[in-house]
DRENLO-200333 format. One line per 10 residues: number of its first residue (from 0); for each residue x, y, z of C-alpha. Coordinates in pm, 1 decimal, decimal comma, padded with zeros to 6 digits. Each point is the difference from the previous one (the first is absolute). Layout:
N
NUM> X Y Z; ...
***
This chain:
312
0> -01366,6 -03376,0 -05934,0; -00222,9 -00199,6 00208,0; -00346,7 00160,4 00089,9; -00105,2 -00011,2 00361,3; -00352,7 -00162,2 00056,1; -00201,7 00187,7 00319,9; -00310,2 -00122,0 00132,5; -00117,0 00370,5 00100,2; 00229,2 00281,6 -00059,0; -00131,1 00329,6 00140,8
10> 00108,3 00322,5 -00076,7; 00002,3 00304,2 00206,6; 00092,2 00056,3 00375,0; -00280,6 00162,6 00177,6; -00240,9 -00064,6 00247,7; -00187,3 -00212,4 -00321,4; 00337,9 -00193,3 -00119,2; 00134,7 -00049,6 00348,0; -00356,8 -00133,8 00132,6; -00071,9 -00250,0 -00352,6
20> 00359,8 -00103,6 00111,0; -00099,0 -00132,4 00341,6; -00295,9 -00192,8 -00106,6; 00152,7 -00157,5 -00335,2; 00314,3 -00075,5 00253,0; -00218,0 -00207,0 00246,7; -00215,0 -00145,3 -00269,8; 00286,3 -00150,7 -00149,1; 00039,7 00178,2 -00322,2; 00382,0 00096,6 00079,0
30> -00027,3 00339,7 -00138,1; 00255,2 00223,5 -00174,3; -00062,5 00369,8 00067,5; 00203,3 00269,2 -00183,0; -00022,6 00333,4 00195,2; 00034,9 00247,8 -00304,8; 00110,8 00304,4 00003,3; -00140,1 00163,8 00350,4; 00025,7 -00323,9 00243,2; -00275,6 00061,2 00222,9
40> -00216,1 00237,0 -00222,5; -00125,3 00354,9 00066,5; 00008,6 -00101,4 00425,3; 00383,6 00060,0 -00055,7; -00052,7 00358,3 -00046,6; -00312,3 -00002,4 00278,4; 00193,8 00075,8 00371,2; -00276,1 -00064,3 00299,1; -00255,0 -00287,4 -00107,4; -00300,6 00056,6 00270,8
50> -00275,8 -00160,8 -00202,3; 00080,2 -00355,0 -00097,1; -00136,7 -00248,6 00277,4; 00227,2 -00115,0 00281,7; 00216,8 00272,2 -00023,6; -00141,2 00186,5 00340,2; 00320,4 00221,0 00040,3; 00043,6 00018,5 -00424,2; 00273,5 -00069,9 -00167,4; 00217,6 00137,3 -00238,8
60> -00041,5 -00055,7 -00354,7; 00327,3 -00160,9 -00164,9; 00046,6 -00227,3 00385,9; -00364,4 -00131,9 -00083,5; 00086,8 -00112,8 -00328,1; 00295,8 -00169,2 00129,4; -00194,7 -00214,0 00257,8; -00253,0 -00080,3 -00261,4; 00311,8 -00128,7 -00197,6; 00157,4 -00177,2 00312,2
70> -00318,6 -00221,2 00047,7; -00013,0 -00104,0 -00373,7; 00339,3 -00081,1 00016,1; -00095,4 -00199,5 00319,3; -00240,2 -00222,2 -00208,2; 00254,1 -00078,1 -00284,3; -00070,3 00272,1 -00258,4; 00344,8 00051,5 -00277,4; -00046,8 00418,3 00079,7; 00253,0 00093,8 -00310,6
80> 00134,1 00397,9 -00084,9; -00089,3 00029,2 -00378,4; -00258,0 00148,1 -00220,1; -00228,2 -00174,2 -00227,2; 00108,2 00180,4 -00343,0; -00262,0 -00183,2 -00243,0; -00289,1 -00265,5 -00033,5; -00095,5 -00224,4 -00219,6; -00362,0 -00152,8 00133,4; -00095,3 -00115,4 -00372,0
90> 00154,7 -00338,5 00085,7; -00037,3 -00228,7 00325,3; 00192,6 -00034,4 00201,3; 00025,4 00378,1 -00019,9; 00309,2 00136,1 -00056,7; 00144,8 00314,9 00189,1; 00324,3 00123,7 -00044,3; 00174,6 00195,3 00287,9; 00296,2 00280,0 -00048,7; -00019,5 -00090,9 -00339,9
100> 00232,7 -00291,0 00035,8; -00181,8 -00268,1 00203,5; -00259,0 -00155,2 -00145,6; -00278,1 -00237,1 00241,1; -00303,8 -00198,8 -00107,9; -00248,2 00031,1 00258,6; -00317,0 -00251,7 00012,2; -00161,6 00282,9 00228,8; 00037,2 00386,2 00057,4; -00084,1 00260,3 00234,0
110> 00022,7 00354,9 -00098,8; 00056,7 00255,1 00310,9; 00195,9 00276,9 -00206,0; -00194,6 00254,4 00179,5; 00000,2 00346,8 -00136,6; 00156,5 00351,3 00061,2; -00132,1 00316,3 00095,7; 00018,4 00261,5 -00225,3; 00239,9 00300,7 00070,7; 00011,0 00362,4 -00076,3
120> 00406,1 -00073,4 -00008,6; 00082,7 00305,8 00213,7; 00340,3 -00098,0 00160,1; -00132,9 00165,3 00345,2; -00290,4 -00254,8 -00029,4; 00213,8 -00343,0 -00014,9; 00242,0 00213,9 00254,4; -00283,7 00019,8 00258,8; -00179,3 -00319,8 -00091,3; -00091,8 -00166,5 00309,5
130> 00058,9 00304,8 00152,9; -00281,4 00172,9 -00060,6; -00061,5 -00079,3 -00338,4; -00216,7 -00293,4 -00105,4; -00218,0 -00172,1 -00253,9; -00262,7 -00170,2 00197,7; -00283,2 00161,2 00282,6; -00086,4 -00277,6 00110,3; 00265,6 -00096,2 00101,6; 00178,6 00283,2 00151,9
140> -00268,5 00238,0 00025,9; -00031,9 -00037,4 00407,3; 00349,1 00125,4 00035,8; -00076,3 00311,3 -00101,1; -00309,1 -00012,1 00236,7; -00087,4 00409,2 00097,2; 00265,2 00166,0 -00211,5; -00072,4 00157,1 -00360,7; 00103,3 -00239,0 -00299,3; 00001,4 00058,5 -00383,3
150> -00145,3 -00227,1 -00296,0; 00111,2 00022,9 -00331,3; -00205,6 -00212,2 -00278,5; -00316,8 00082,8 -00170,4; -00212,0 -00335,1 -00028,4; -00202,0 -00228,3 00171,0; 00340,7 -00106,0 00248,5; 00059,9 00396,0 00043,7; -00332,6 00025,9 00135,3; -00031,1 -00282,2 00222,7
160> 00347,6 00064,4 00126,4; -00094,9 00334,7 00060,1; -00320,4 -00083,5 00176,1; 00141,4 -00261,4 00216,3; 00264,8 00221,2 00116,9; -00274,4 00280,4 00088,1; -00152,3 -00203,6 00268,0; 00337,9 -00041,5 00160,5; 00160,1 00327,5 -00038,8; -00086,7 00353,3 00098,2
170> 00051,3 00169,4 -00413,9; 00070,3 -00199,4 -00318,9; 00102,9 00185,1 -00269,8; -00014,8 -00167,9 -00363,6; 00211,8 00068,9 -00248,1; -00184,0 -00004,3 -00392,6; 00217,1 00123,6 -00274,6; -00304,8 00099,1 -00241,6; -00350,3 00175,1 00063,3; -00201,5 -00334,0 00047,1
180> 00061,2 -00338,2 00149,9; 00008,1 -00316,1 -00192,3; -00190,2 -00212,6 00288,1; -00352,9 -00118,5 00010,1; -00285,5 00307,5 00049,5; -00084,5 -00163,1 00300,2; 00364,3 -00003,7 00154,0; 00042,3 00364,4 -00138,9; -00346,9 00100,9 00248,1; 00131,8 -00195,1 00295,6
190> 00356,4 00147,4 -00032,9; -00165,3 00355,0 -00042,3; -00232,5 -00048,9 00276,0; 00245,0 -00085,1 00231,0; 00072,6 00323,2 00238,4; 00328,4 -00109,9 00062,8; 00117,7 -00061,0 -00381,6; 00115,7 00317,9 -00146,6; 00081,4 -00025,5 -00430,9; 00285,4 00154,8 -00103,3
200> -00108,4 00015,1 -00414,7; 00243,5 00068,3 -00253,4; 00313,8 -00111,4 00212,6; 00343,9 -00142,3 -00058,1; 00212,7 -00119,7 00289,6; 00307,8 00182,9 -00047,8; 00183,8 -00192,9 00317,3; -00043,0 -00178,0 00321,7; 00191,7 00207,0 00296,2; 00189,1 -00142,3 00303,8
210> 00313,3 -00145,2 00072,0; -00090,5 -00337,5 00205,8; -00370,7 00050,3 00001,0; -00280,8 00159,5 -00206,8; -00029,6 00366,5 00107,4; -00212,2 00128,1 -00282,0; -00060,3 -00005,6 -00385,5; 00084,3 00279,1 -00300,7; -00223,0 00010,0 -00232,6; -00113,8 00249,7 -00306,2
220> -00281,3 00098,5 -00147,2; 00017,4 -00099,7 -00391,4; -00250,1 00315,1 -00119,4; 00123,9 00287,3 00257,8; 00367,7 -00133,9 00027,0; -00057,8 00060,5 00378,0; 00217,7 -00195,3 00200,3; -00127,4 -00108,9 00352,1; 00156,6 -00243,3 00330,2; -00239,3 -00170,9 00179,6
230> 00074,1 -00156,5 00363,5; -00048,2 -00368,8 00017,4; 00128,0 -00300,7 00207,2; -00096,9 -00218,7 -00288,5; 00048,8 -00062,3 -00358,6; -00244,6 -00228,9 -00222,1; 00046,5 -00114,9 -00347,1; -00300,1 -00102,2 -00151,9; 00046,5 00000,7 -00385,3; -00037,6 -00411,4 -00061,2
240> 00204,8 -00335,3 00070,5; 00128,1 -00158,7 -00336,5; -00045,9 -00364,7 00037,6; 00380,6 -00228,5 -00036,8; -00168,1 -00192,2 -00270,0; 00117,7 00099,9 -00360,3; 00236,6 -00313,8 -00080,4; -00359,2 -00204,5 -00004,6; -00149,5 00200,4 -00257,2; -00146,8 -00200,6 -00269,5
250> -00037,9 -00260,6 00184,8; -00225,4 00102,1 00292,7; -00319,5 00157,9 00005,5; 00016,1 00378,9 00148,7; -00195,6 00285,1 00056,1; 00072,3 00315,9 -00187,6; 00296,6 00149,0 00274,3; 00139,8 -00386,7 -00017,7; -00125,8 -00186,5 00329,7; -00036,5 -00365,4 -00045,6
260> -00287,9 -00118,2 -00054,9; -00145,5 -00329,4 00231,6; -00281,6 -00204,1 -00002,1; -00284,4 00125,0 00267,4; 00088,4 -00164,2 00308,4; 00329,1 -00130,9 -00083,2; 00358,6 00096,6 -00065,1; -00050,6 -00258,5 -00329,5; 00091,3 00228,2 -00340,1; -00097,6 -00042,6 -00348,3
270> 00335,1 -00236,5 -00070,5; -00031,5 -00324,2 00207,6; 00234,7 -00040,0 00252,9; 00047,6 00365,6 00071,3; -00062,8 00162,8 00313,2; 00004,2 00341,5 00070,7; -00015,3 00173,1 00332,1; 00013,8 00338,9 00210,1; 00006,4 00346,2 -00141,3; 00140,7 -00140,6 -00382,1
280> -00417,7 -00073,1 00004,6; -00157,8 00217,0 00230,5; -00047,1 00370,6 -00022,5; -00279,5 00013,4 00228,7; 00175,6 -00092,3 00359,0; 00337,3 00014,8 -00030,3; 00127,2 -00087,8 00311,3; 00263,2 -00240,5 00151,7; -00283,2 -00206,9 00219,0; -00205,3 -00035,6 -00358,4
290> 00299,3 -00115,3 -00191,3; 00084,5 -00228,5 00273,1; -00332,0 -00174,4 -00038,5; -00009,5 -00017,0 -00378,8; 00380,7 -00165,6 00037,8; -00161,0 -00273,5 00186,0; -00307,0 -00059,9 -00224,8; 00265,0 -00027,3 -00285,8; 00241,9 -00260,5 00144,2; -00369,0 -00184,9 00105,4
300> -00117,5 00022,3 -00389,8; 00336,9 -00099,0 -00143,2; 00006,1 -00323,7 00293,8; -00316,7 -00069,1 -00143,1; 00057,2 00055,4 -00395,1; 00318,6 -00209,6 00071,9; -00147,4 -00281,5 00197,2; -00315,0 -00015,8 -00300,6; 00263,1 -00010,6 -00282,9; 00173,2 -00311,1 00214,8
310> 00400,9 00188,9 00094,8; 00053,7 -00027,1 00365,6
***
């Protein structure tokens, strides 16, 4: 079977893949971009969009993602349904294989697998996601402005989740399951001296209540067995993302919870000709205006690693 030869094959359909798209597209590099197995990435499961720049109304999540598509598309990119199965990035080209049935040699790469949030996998919570429910403050937090909301998670995002929320809402309550939080001293003191924040220690979320909306949360105390509802508009997971990331292991550098590593300043990796972009390498930001802008600095490093190794 013949092998198909790419100049820049990206994978992943988020604001990063979507964005690397448009500026391989108009530098030439006729890119190939398979959209894996959630086309558009976590904004598919995000409804009103009010902080990513000239949006003044918002927008909803899964529509943005399709514009972002419909102007690569515009430029030329090959936007294919498929999922990149394996890699082999010992060998240049580098070989990817997608479905498990295709395989492509790529001269150039662009990561933008993105990464999931973590779930407590209540069915009430995926019921009322986007309904109440969510996995990011930031960027739902304001919609929840003045009401009570609850935070589940005991680290570092707990707490600043937590915290962020307390300046916008009248009560937050967090939700810990043990007797101490895993976060940072400093975040514990700022989440403690925060008037607004009350801890809930030693507590299980038994269930998320409401039929269209978030109405409150059940939860239970894991020493006293007591079992407690709390009123809330608003529903925040906070236990970690898992980065999309694990068919590059052994071949890219990580951290230790399997974020790509890149090169200060760049989207370059350790393997030339690999590019990797949005939320598969950052666990700081996470957002779709931050991806965006990594997708573009990784079609502008592949142009360039390209143009130096002489492939137009």
């Amino acid at each position: 079977m013949e092998i198909e030869t790419v100049k820049c094959l990206i994978i992943g359909s988020g604001p990063a893949g979507y964005t690397a798209a448009i500026y391989a597209a108009r530098a030439g590099l006729k890119p190939i971009l398979y959209q894996g197995g959630q086309p558009g990435g976590q904004l598919t499961i995000t409804s009103d969009v009010e902080n990513y720049p000239g949006y003044p109304q918002g927008i909803n999540g899964p529509q943005m993602m399709l514009d972002f598509q419909a102007q690569a598309e515009r430029f030329g990119t090959d936007i294919r349904y498929g999922m990149v199965t394996s890699v082999d990035f010992s060998v240049y080209p580098l070989k990817v294989t997608v479905d498990e049935s295709i395989d492509i040699q790529a001269y150039s790469i662009i990561i933008a697998t993105g990464a999931s949030a973590k779930w407590l996998g209540l069915p009430s919570e995926q019921r009322l996601n986007s309904h109440g429910v969510s996995a990011c403050a930031v960027c739902d937090g304001y919609f929840y402005r003045g009401t009570e909301v609850a935070v589940v998670g005991a680290g570092d995002t707990a707490a600043e989740e937590a915290t962020y929320l307390s300046k916008l809402c009248t009560k937050v309550h967090l939700l810990v399951r043990r007797d101490e939080m895993r976060a940072s001293k400093f975040m514990q003191e700022r989440v403690k001296n925060t008037p607004n924040i009350q801890i809930w220690w030693n507590t299980e979320t038994e269930e998320i209540l409401g039929e269209h909306q978030v109405e409150a949360v059940r939860v239970r105390n894991n020493k006293t067995q007591e079992v407690t509802t709390i009123p809330i508009k608003g529903f925040f997971v906070a236990i970690g993302h898992q980065p999309n990331t694990a068919i590059f292991k052994g071949f890219l550098d990580m951290d230790e919870t399997g974020y790509i590593k890149t090169i200060a300043g760049s989207t370059k990796t350790n393997i030339e000709g690999v590019f990797a972009a949005g939320d598969a390498q950052d666990h700081v930001y996470r957002q779709a205006v931050t991806a965006a802008g990594t997708g573009c600095m990784a079609a502008l490093d592949a142009e360039r690693f390209l143009a130096a190794k002489g492939i137009h």
